[in-house]
N, C-alpha and C positions, 0 to 999 in steps of 0.2 A: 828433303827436296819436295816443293809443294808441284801441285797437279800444274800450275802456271809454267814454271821452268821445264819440268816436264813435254808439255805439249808445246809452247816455242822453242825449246833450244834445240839447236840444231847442232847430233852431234857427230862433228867430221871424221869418218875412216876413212883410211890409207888402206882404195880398194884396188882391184886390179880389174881390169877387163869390160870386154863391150862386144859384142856381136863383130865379128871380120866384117862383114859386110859396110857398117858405119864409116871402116875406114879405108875400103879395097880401093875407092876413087882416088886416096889424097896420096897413099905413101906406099901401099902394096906395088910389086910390079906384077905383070901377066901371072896367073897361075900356068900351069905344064899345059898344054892341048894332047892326048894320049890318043894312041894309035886303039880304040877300043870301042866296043860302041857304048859303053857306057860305067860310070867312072864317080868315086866319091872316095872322101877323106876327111875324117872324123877326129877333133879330139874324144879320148876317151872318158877323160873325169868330166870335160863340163858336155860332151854330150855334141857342141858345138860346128855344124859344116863349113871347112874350112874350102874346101875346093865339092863342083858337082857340073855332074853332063850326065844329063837324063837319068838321074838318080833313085825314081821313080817307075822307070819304066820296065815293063813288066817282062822278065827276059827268062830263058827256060834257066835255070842253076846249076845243070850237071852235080854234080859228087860234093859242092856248097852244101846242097840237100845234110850233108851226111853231119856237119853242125850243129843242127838241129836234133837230128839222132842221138848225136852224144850229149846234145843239153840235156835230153828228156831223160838218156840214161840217169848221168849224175844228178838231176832232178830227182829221182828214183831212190838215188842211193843215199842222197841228202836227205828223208823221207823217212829212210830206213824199210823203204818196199823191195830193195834188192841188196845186194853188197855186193863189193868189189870178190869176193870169192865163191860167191853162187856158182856153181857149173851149169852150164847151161848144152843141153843134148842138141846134136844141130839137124835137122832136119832134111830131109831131101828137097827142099825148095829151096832151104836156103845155100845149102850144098851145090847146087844150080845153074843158081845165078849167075848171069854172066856177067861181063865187064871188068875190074877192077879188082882182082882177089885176096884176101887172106891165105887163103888156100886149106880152110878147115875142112873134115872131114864126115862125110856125114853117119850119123849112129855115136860120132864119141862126143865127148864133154871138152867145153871149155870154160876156161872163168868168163866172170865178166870182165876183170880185169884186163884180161888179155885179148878181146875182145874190142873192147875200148881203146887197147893200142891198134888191133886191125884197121879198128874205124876211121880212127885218126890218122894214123902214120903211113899205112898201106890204102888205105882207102877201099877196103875192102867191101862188096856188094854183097858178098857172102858173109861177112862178120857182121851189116847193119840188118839183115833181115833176122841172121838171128837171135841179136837184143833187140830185135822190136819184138820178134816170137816171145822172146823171154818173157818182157814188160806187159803185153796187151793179147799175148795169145794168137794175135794174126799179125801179119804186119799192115793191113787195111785198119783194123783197129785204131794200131799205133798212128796211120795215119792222122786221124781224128785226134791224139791227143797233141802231135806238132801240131795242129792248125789252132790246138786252142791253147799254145804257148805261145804262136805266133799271134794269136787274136790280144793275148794279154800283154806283150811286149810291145804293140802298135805296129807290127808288121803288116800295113794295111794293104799290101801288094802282093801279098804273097798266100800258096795254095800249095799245099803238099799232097801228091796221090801215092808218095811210096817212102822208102825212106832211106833210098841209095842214091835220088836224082836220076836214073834211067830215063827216058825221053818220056811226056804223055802232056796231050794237050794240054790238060787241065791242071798241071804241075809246073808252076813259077813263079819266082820270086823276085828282088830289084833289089839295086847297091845300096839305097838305104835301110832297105830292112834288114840286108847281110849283117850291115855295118853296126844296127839295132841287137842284132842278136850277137857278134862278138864282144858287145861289151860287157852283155849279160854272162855271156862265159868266160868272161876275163875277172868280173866281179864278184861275181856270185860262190864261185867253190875254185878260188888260185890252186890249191890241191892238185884238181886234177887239168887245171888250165896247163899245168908244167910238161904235160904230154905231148900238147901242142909243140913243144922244143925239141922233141926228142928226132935226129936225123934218120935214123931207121930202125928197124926191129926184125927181129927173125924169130919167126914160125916154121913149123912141118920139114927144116933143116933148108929153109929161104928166106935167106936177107933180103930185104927189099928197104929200099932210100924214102923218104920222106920225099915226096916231089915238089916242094916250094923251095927251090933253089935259092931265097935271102936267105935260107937258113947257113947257109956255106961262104956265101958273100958279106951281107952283112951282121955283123954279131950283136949289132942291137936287137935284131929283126926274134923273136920267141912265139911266131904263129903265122898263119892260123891253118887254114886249110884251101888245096887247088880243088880245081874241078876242069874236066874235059868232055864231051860230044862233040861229036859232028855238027851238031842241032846250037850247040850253045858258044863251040868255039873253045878258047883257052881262057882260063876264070881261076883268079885266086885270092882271098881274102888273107890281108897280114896286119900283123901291130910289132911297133917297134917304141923301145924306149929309150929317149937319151936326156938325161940331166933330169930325171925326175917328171920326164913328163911322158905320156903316152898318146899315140895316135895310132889309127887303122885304115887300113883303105882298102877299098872293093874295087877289084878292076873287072867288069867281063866282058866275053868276044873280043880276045886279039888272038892274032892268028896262029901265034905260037907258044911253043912253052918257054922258050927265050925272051920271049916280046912281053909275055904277062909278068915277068920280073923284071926287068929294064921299065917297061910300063910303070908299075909299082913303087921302083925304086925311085923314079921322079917325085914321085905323089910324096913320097916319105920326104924325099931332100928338099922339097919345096918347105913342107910343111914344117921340120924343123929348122928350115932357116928364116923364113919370116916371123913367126908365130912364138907367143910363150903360154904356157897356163901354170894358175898356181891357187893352191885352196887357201884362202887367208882368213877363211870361219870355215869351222868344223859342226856340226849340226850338237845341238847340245851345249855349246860353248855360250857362257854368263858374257852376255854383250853390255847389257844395262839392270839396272832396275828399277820397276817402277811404282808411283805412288797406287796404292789400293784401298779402297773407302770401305768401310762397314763387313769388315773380314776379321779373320780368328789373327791373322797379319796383315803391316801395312806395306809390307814392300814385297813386291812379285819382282821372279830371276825372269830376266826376256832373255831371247838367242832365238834361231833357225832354228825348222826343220826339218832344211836339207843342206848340206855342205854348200856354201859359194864360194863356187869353183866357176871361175872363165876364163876364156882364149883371147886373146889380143895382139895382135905385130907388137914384134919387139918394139923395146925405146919408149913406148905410149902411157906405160902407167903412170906418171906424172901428170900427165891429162888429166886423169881421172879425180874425183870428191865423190863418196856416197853421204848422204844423211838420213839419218833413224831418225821417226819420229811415232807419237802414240796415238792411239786413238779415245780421245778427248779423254771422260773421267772413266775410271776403268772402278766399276763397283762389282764385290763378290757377291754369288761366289762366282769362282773363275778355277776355268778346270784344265790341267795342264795340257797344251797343245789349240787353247784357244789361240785365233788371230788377237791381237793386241795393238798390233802398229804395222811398219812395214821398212824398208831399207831401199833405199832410192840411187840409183848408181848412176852420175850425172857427167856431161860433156857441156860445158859451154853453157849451163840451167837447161837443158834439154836430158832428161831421163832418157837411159839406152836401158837398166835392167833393174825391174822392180820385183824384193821379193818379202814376202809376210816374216813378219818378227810375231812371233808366241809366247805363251808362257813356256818354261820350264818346270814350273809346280803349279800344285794345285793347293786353289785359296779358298778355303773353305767360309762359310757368313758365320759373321760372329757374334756375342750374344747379343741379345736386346740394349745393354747399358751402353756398348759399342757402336750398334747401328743407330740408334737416336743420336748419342753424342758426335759422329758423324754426319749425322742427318742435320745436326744445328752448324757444322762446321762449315758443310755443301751451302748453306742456305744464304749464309755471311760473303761468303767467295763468291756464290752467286751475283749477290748483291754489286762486290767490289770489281770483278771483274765479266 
């Protein structure tokens, strides 16, 4: 295939998706209005806001805080700077603490492991201060390394002074960045995301329930975590999957622990009833190949790389045409993960989602006898076209 065919032909995928938004006007009905004061709902793979009210705004977290805790944990453990069976000596501060307990004991050992369930399940103010001791030595420490997982996540709302959520002016976070950081711990280590599912756990010869009540209502629902103050109201972050697709929503301030699940539960019923998503290129995946001039080879593998994955109302991908196209004559060398072309995801000849097509290898320059007889080949094409 010459560089001509190459760069006109247009070639059509059977793509799926387009921004909600594109089409909220023609054929969506209302999304939920929630009794909250502020509220978001996320697909998970492509990333995509499917409903938002003040999703941005800067609201205290309560025990949401404690998310981030266990990310930085299993960040750690991912690392290989802690393990799940480190013992960890608990401290008289963290022993202390009040609000939300594990109920550990201070002067003995606990895994991290078990900890990790406090975190999570019990929500324990005493279990998160002492894996942040564990990891940073202080838990003001620790706080510095949330802000700079939160800085590298885009959690641009958000500010962590501890790492239980306990009240403090300068400690707050908003429904998008929650919603930012569950997907990170939905993706990043499933491992120990399966905690998140877990309905309760018993320590020190007390059971205690997992307090995100979808966990018991609905059986899609495998997270994530509540939070409660006076300051902040009733707050809980959940993901639920059905038919292969996953979403999350962040509800905070309602007024109850009944209301932030009925709340919730709309956000979910909404969202899997309008909406679909689906990955139909996997990053890596040989989409085309194309001609290459004066290289050790003449034909480059193109594909993404990053998974295209998007959300859309049902019924609509028929709508949809993408076209790949390159970028004009592509001479080595060329090194795998260059831009190349791009992939154009189109409504009516209006582009809704563009994204780079790259190499897959790397094309090293070829020799001398190659590059000139190439160089006479460019010169004739030139000419003709």
């Amino acid at each position: 295939m010459n560089i001509t065919s190459l760069v006109q032909r247009f070639i059509v995928l059977t793509l799926l998706a387009v921004a909600p938004t594109v089409w909220a006007a023609q054929i969506l009905p209302s999304a939920p209005q929630l009794a909250a004061k502020s509220y978001l709902l996320m697909d998970a793979a492509s990333g995509e806001v499917l409903v938002e009210h003040n999703g941005d705004e800067r609201l205290p977290p309560a025990s949401l805080t404690k998310l981030m805790t266990a990310y930085i944990a299993t960040l750690e453990i991912q690392k290989g700077q802690i393990s799940d069976n480190d013992m960890v000596t608990v401290s008289e501060k963290a022993w202390r603490t009040g609000g939300s307990r594990m109920f550990i004991q201070v002067n003995t050992q606990v895994s991290v492991d078990d900890l990790l369930h406090g975190i999570i399940i019990q929500s324990g103010n005493d279990a998160s201060v002492a894996m942040a001791e564990h990891i940073a030595g202080s838990e003001e420490a620790f706080a510095d390394l949330m802000n700079s997982a939160a800085q590298r996540l885009g959690m641009t709302n958000t500010h962590f002074m501890n790492a239980t959520g306990l009240p403090d002016p300068d400690h707050y976070s908003s429904a998008s960045d929650m919603a930012k950081l569950a997907r990170a711990i939905i993706y990043e280590d499933p491992a120990h995301y399966a905690i998140y599912a877990q309905k309760e756990f018993f320590w020190n010869n007390i059971k205690q329930p997992n307090r995100n009540l979808l966990l018991w209502r609905d059986k899609t629902v495998d997270g994530l975590k509540t939070g409660h103050t006076e300051e902040a109201g009733y707050c809980l972050v959940a993901s639920a999957v059905r038919d292969n697709m996953r979403l999350i929503s962040v509800v905070f301030g309602t007024d109850s622990e009944q209301a932030r699940a009925a709340e919730t539960q709309k956000l979910l019923t909404y969202g899997f009833r309008f909406f679909e998503t689906r990955t139909f290129y996997q990053k890596g995946t040989e989409l085309a190949q194309a001609q290459v001039w004066k290289g050790q080879q003449d034909k480059l593998k193109a594909g993404l790389a990053q998974d295209l994955t998007m959300t859309l109302p049902r019924g609509q991908v028929e709508k949809l045409q993408a076209v790949m196209s390159f970028n004009g004559t592509l001479t080595a060398p060329i090194q795998q993960g260059d831009v190349i072309g791009k992939v154009e995801v189109k409504l009516d000849d209006k582009v809704v989602r563009s994204t780079d097509l790259v190499a897959l290898e790397t094309i090293e320059e070829g020799g001398l006898f190659r590059r000139f007889w190439d160089s006479i080949r460019l010169f004739f094409y030139s000419l003709f076209n």
